[in-house]
Every structure is written in C-alpha cells, then in structure tokens.
C-alpha positions in Angstrom: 49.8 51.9 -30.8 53.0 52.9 -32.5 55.6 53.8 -30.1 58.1 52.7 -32.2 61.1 52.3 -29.4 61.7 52.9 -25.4 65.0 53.3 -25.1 66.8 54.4 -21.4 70.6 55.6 -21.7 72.3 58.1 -19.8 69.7 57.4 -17.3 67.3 59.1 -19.3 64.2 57.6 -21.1 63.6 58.2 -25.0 60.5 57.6 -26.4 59.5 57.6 -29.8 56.3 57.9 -32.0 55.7 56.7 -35.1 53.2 59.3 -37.1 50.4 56.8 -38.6 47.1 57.8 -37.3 44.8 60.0 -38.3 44.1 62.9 -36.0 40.2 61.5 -35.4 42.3 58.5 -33.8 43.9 60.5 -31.2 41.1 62.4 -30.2 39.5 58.8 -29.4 42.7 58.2 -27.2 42.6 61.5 -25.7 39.1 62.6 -24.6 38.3 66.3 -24.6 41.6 67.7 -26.0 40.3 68.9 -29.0 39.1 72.0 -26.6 42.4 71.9 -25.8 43.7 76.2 -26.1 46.6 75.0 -27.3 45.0 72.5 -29.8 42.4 74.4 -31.4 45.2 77.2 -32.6 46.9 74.3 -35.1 45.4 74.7 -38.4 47.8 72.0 -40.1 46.7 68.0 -39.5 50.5 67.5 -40.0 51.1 69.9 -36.5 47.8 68.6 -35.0 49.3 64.9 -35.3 52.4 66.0 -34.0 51.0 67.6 -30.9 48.7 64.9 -30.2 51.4 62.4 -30.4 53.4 64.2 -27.5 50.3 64.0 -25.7 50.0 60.3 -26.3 53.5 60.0 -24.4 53.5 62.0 -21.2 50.0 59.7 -21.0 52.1 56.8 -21.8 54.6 57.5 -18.9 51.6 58.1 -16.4 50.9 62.4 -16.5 47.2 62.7 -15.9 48.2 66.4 -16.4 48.9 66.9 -19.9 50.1 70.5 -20.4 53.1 71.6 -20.7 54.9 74.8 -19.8 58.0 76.7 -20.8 60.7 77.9 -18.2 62.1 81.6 -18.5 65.2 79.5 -21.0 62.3 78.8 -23.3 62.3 74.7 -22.1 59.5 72.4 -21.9 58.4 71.1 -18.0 55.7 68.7 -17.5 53.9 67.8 -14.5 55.4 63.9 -13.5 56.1 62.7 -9.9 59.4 61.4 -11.2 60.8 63.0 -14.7 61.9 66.9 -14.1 63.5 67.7 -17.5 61.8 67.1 -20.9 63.1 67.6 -24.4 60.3 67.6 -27.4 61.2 66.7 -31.3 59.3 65.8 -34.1 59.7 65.6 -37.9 57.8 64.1 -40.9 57.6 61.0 -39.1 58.3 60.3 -35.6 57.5 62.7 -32.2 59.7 62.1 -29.5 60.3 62.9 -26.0 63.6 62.5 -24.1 63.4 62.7 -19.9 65.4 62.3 -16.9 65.2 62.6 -13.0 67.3 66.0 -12.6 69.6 66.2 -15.3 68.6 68.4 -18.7 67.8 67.0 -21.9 68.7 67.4 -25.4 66.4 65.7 -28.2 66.6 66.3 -32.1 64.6 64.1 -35.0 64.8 65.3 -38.3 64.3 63.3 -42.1 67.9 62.5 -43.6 66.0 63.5 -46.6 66.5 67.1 -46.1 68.7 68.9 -47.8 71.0 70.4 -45.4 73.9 70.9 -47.0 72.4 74.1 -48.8 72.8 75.9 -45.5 75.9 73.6 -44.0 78.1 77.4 -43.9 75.6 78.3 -41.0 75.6 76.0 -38.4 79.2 74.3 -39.2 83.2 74.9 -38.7 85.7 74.1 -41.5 86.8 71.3 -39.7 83.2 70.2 -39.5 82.8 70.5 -43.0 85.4 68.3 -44.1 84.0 65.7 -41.6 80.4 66.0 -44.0 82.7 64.5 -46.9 83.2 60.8 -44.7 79.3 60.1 -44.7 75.9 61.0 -46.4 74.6 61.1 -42.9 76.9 63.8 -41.2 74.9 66.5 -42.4 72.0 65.7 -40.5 73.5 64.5 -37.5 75.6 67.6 -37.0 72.7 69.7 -37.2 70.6 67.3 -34.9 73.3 67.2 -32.5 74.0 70.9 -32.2 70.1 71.4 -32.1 70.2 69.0 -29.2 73.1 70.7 -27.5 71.2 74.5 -28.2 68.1 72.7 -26.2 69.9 71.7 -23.2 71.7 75.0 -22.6 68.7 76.9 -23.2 71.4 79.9 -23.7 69.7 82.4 -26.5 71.6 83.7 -29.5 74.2 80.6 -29.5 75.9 80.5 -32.7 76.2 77.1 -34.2 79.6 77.2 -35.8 81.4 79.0 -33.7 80.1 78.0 -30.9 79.2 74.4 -30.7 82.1 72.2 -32.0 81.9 68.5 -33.0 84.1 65.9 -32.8 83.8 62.9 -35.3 81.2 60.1 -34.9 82.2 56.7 -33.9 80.1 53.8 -32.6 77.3 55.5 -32.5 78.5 58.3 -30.7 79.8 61.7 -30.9 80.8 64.2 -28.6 80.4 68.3 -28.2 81.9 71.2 -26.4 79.8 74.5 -26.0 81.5 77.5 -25.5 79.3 80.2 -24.2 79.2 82.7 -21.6 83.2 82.2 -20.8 82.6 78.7 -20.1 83.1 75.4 -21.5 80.7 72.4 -21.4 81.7 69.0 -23.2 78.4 66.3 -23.8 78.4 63.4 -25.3 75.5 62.3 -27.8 74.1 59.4 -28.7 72.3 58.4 -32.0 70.3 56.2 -33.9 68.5 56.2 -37.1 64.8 54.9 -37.5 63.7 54.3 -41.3 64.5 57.3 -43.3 64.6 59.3 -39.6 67.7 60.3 -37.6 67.5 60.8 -33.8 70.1 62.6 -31.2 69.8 62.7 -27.6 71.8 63.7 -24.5 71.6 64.6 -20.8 73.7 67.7 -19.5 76.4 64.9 -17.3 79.6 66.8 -17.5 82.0 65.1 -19.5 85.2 67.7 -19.3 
C-alpha cells in the first residue's frame, strides 16, 4: 500500500499517497464505490485515481463513512470521531490529506515540473519575485503556500499578490500574513519535497 509518509506537526496529521495503482486496484480495496454518485461522474482514470486515493485515507485513519461534504466556505468535513478539519491536495503523483482536532488546515501538492513562472505576475509581489531568483524551487512553493493559506481562510475572491505576503524560506519553513477583511492573520508553513513533488501544510495557530 503506498502511503508514502505519516507525518504529525503542528499537531496535525499529513498523509500522503503515492499514485501507482490502477483504478481496478482500488475498487478491490474499496467495495461498492464504484456506485459511488460522486465516482461515476469522473470520466478521467487520472481523477478517478485521485479520488479513490482520498478514499483510501479517511479508511486508513478509521472513517467507515467515506463521503465528504463542503461547508458554506467551500471546505472539506468528514465524518471522524476525532479529526474536525480536513484539507485535500493532489497532483500528478501523490493525494494527500492534512487534519487536525479543531484547528483548520491548509494542504497544497503540486509537480515542481510545472511551469509556473509563466503566470508568477498573478499570484506574486515584487518582493516575492525577486525571492524566485534564490531557488528553482520558489516558484512552486510560493504558489503551494498561498494555495494552502487561500484553503484555510476559506475567504472568496482573495487576491494572491496583494493579499497573501511571503516571507523567505529557511529550514524548511516559511511564514505568511493574510490580509483580508481589515484583518491580519500571520501562519507559518511547513514543507517538504517528495521525488519530483512539492508539499505545503499548515494549521490556522495564530502566529502574530
């Protein structure tokens, strides 16, 4: 079974899937779900593996109830005695959830293959920017993180340079400060990479 790493920080719990099997595999693992509603509106085995693979880890952490709703802020709950805040990512390779006891989450995986310095003007500050020219990687985490901080506010419209500013990696780490709604949040993020993928994750803790 490929989940790939189990990692608890923040006192949250990230878990992460590695996309190998073939969709036929899952529906072994998971009887029934292929008349899953939900299910049988993916047409694409690349979004049917990615589905499934969520569903392989709320079973993993003990939901015999595998559905999952969405909250009037557009976030995932799940039905678990314990975890009440989820965050769901996926990419090319990896699916991942990130949950905690009370706090909200903030999870982002995306390929450091993609090109997202095509569209770095969008999401990014000046200062920002010139942070990209330190690392190859910066790209792709900036985006991840700011995705990650967009999830856990679950604020529509926030705009991603303006909005969400950055302060420069170290150790692993990085931190954020949202501005929205004439308020101020500050999070700190954590990050790792797995193979080609890169992975940010946070829990809403107040840092400032």
């Amino acid at each position: 079974m490929p989940l790939v790493k189990e990692i608890t920080n923040q006192g949250a719990l990230l878990l992460l899937w590695e996309l190998t099997e073939a969709v036929s595999w899952f529906k072994e693992q998971l009887p029934g779900i292929e008349s899953d509603p939900a299910f049988l509106k993916l047409r694409n085995e690349k979004r049917k593996r990615e589905w499934l693979a969520i569903k392989m880890l709320l079973k993993h952490i003990g939901c015999t109830n595998l559905s999952i709703s969405y909250n009037t802020k557009g976030q995932p709950e799940i039905a678990h005695p314990l975890y009440k805040s989820v965050s769901i990512s996926h990419s090319n390779q990896l699916a991942g959830i990130l949950l905690h006891k009370t706090q909200q989450t903030g999870l982002d995986i995306e390929s450091l293959e993609r090109n997202f310095k095509a569209i770095e003007r969008k999401y990014l500050s000046e200062q920002e920017v010139e942070l990209t020219r330190k690392h190859p990687d910066y790209h792709c985490l900036f985006w991840c993180a700011k995705e990650a901080i967009y999830k856990m506010a679950g604020v529509a419209g926030i705009h991603f340079a303006e909005q969400i500013a950055l302060s420069e990696p170290a150790n692993n780490q990085l931190t954020a400060r949202l501005s929205v709604l004439e308020q101020q949040q500050s999070f700190c993020l954590n990050y790792l990479k797995y193979k080609d993928q890169l992975i940010v994750f946070s829990v809403s803790h107040k840092s400032g």
